[in-house]
PASESE-977466 format. One record per residue (C-alpha): x, y, z; residue in one letter. Coordinates in Angstrom, 1 decimal. Example, Ala and Ser with C-alpha at 12.3 -4.5 7.8 and 13.67 -1.06 7.14 Angstrom:
BEGIN
        x        y        z   mivo
     12.3     -4.5      7.8      A
     13.7     -1.1      7.1      S
END
This chain:
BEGIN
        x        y        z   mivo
     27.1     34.7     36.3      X
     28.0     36.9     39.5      X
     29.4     39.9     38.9      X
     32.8     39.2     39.7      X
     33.0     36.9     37.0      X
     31.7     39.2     34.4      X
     34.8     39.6     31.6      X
     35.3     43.3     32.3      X
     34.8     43.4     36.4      X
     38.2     43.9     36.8      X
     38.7     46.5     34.5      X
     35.7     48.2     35.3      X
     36.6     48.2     39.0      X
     39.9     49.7     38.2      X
     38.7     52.5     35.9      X
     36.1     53.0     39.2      X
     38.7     53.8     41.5      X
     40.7     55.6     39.4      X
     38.0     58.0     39.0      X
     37.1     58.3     42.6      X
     41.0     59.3     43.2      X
     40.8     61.9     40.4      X
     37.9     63.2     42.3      X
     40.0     63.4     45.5      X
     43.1     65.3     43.4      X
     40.7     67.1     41.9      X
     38.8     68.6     45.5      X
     42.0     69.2     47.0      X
     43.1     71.4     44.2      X
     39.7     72.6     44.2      X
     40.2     73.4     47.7      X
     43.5     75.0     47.3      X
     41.7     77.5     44.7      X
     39.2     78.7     47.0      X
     41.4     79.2     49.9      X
     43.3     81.3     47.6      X
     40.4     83.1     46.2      X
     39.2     84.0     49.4      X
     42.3     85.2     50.7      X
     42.9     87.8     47.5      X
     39.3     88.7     48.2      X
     40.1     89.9     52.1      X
     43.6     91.7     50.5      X
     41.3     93.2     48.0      X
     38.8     94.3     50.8      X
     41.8     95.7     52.6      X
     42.9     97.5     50.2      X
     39.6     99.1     49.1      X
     39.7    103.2     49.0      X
     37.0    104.9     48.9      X
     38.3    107.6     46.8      X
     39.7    105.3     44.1      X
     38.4    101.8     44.6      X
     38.3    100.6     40.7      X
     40.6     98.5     40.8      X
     39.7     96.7     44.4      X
     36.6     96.5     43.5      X
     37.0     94.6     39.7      X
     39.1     92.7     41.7      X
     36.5     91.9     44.7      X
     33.6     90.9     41.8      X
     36.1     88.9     39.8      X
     37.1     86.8     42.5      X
     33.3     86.5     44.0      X
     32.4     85.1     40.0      X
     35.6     82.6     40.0      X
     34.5     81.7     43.6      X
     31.0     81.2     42.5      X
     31.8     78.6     39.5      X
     34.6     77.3     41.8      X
     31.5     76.5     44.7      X
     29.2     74.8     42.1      X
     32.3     72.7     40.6      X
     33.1     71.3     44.1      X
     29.7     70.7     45.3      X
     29.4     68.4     41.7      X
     33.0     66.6     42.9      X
     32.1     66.3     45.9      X
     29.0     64.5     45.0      X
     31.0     62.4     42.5      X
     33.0     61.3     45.3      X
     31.4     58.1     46.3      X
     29.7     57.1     42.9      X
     31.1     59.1     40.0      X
     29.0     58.2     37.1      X
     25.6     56.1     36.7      X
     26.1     54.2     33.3      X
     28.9     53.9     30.0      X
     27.7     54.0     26.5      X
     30.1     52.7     24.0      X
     29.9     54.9     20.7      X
     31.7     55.9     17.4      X
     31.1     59.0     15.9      X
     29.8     58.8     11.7      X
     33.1     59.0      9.8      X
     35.2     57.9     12.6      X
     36.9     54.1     13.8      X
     37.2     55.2     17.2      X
     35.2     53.3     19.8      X
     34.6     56.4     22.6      X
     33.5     55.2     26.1      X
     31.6     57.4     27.8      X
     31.1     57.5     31.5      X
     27.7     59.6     32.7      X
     27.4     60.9     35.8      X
     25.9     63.7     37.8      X
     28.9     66.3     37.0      X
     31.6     66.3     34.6      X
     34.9     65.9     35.0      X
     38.1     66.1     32.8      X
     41.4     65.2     33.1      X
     43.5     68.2     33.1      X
     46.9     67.0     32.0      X
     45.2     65.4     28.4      X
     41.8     66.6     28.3      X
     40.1     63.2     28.4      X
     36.8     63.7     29.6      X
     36.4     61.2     32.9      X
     32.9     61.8     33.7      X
     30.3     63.7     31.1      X
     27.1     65.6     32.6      X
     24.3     63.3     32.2      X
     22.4     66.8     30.4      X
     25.1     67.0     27.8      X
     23.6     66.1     24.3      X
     25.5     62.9     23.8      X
     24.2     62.1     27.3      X
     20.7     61.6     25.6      X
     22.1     58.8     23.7      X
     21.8     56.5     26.6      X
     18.3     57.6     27.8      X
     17.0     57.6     24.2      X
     18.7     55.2     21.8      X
     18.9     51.6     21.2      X
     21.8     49.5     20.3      X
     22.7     50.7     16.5      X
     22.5     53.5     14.6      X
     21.4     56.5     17.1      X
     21.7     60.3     16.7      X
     21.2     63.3     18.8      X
     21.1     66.8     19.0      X
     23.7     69.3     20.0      X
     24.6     72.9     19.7      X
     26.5     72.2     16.2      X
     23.2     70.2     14.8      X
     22.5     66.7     14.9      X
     25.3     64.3     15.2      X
     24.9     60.4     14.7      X
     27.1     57.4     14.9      X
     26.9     53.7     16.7      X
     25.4     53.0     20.2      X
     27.7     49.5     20.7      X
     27.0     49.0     24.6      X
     24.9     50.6     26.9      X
     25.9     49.7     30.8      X
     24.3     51.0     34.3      X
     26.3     50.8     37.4      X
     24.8     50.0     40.4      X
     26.2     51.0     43.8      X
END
Protein backbone atom coordinates (compact mmCIF):
# COMPACT_ATOMS: atom_id res chain seq x y z
CA UNK A 1 0.00 0.00 0.00
CA UNK A 2 1.53 3.61 -0.87
CA UNK A 3 1.28 5.99 1.46
CA UNK A 4 -1.42 7.97 0.04
CA UNK A 5 -3.71 5.17 0.44
CA UNK A 6 -2.97 4.52 4.02
CA UNK A 7 -6.57 5.11 5.97
CA UNK A 8 -5.37 8.04 8.00
CA UNK A 9 -3.01 10.01 5.13
CA UNK A 10 -5.40 12.47 4.88
CA UNK A 11 -5.89 13.24 8.27
CA UNK A 12 -2.45 12.99 9.17
CA UNK A 13 -1.48 15.39 6.39
CA UNK A 14 -3.97 17.78 7.70
CA UNK A 15 -3.00 17.69 11.45
CA UNK A 16 0.84 18.23 9.60
CA UNK A 17 -0.03 21.44 8.26
CA UNK A 18 -1.85 22.64 10.83
CA UNK A 19 0.96 22.39 13.05
CA UNK A 20 3.42 23.88 10.71
CA UNK A 21 0.93 27.02 10.60
CA UNK A 22 0.79 27.14 14.47
CA UNK A 23 4.46 27.26 14.25
CA UNK A 24 4.30 30.25 11.87
CA UNK A 25 1.55 32.19 14.33
CA UNK A 26 3.48 31.12 16.98
CA UNK A 27 7.24 32.80 15.50
CA UNK A 28 5.52 35.92 14.57
CA UNK A 29 4.19 36.40 18.04
CA UNK A 30 7.35 35.18 19.13
CA UNK A 31 8.84 37.79 17.08
CA UNK A 32 6.63 40.49 18.15
CA UNK A 33 7.81 39.73 21.94
CA UNK A 34 11.30 40.16 21.29
CA UNK A 35 10.98 43.29 19.35
CA UNK A 36 9.19 44.44 22.31
CA UNK A 37 11.54 43.23 24.86
CA UNK A 38 14.36 44.81 23.25
CA UNK A 39 12.85 48.00 22.88
CA UNK A 40 11.84 48.28 26.89
CA UNK A 41 15.50 47.11 27.30
CA UNK A 42 16.99 50.38 25.26
CA UNK A 43 14.17 52.67 27.29
CA UNK A 44 15.46 50.99 30.34
CA UNK A 45 19.16 51.69 29.35
CA UNK A 46 18.04 55.29 28.74
CA UNK A 47 16.73 55.79 31.60
CA UNK A 48 19.49 54.34 33.79
CA UNK A 49 20.81 56.83 36.66
CA UNK A 50 23.62 56.32 38.20
CA UNK A 51 22.65 57.63 41.45
CA UNK A 52 19.39 55.58 41.66
CA UNK A 53 19.40 52.92 39.05
CA UNK A 54 17.31 50.06 40.96
CA UNK A 55 14.67 50.23 39.28
CA UNK A 56 16.36 50.41 35.51
CA UNK A 57 18.38 48.00 36.29
CA UNK A 58 15.64 45.10 37.73
CA UNK A 59 14.12 46.07 34.78
CA UNK A 60 17.33 45.63 32.32
CA UNK A 61 17.94 41.84 33.99
CA UNK A 62 14.30 40.99 33.80
CA UNK A 63 13.98 41.67 30.36
CA UNK A 64 17.60 40.06 29.38
CA UNK A 65 15.96 36.60 31.43
CA UNK A 66 12.51 36.87 29.46
CA UNK A 67 14.68 37.54 26.25
CA UNK A 68 16.79 34.68 27.05
CA UNK A 69 13.87 31.89 27.36
CA UNK A 70 12.14 33.93 24.54
CA UNK A 71 15.67 33.18 22.23
CA UNK A 72 15.73 29.38 23.13
CA UNK A 73 11.79 29.10 22.43
CA UNK A 74 12.27 30.53 18.91
CA UNK A 75 15.26 28.72 17.95
CA UNK A 76 13.00 25.31 19.01
CA UNK A 77 9.97 26.91 16.55
CA UNK A 78 12.00 27.70 14.24
CA UNK A 79 13.38 24.34 13.95
CA UNK A 80 9.91 22.88 14.19
CA UNK A 81 9.07 24.81 11.15
CA UNK A 82 9.74 22.41 8.41
CA UNK A 83 9.18 19.01 10.39
CA UNK A 84 7.44 19.56 13.64
CA UNK A 85 7.48 16.25 15.37
CA UNK A 86 9.30 12.81 14.49
CA UNK A 87 6.63 10.14 15.58
CA UNK A 88 2.81 9.79 17.50
CA UNK A 89 2.17 7.41 20.21
CA UNK A 90 -1.39 6.64 20.89
CA UNK A 91 -1.86 6.16 24.79
CA UNK A 92 -4.49 6.08 27.76
CA UNK A 93 -3.55 6.96 31.01
CA UNK A 94 -4.49 3.85 34.03
CA UNK A 95 -7.91 4.84 35.21
CA UNK A 96 -8.74 6.85 32.25
CA UNK A 97 -10.98 6.11 28.59
CA UNK A 98 -9.26 8.77 26.91
CA UNK A 99 -7.22 7.75 23.90
CA UNK A 100 -4.29 10.78 24.08
CA UNK A 101 -2.27 11.24 20.79
CA UNK A 102 0.83 12.44 21.31
CA UNK A 103 2.92 14.09 18.71
CA UNK A 104 7.00 14.07 19.60
CA UNK A 105 9.19 16.32 18.24
CA UNK A 106 12.35 18.29 18.88
CA UNK A 107 10.51 21.23 20.95
CA UNK A 108 7.21 21.55 22.42
CA UNK A 109 4.59 23.45 21.60
CA UNK A 110 1.08 24.31 23.02
CA UNK A 111 -1.77 25.79 21.90
CA UNK A 112 -2.43 28.83 23.75
CA UNK A 113 -6.06 29.47 23.44
CA UNK A 114 -6.88 25.63 25.10
CA UNK A 115 -3.78 24.33 26.32
CA UNK A 116 -3.60 21.25 24.07
CA UNK A 117 -0.18 20.31 23.77
CA UNK A 118 0.68 20.22 19.73
CA UNK A 119 4.09 19.00 19.93
CA UNK A 120 5.72 17.29 23.34
CA UNK A 121 9.73 17.41 23.83
CA UNK A 122 10.98 14.18 22.83
CA UNK A 123 13.01 14.38 26.67
CA UNK A 124 9.66 14.72 28.47
CA UNK A 125 8.97 11.48 30.49
CA UNK A 126 6.04 10.26 28.53
CA UNK A 127 8.36 10.76 25.52
CA UNK A 128 10.23 7.59 26.74
CA UNK A 129 7.19 5.67 26.08
CA UNK A 130 7.94 5.51 22.38
CA UNK A 131 11.72 4.81 22.60
CA UNK A 132 11.12 2.18 25.29
CA UNK A 133 7.73 0.44 25.25
CA UNK A 134 6.02 -2.04 23.17
CA UNK A 135 2.49 -2.09 22.15
CA UNK A 136 0.41 -2.85 25.61
CA UNK A 137 0.80 -2.18 28.92
CA UNK A 138 3.93 0.40 29.28
CA UNK A 139 4.91 2.67 32.17
CA UNK A 140 7.37 5.42 32.79
CA UNK A 141 8.85 7.70 35.02
CA UNK A 142 8.09 11.24 35.78
CA UNK A 143 8.60 13.86 38.38
CA UNK A 144 5.18 12.71 40.24
CA UNK A 145 6.48 8.77 40.22
CA UNK A 146 5.80 6.27 37.80
CA UNK A 147 2.85 6.52 35.69
CA UNK A 148 1.41 3.53 33.39
CA UNK A 149 -1.36 3.06 30.94
CA UNK A 150 -1.73 1.54 27.20
CA UNK A 151 0.81 2.05 24.30
CA UNK A 152 -2.10 1.50 21.30
CA UNK A 153 0.06 2.85 18.25
CA UNK A 154 3.34 3.82 17.86
CA UNK A 155 4.01 5.85 14.33
CA UNK A 156 7.40 7.53 12.82
CA UNK A 157 7.09 10.16 10.28
CA UNK A 158 9.42 10.42 7.74
CA UNK A 159 10.14 13.66 5.82
Amino acid sequence: MSLKEHPDYLEENQRLKDTINYVEIAIAATEQSRKKLKEDTMDAYKELNPQDSNQSYVRIMTNARFLDALEKNYLGLIRARKKPYFCRIDFRQDGSSEIEKLYIGKTSLSRVEDNSQLIVDWRAPIASVYYDGRLGHVTYSSPSGTLGGELLLKRQYQA
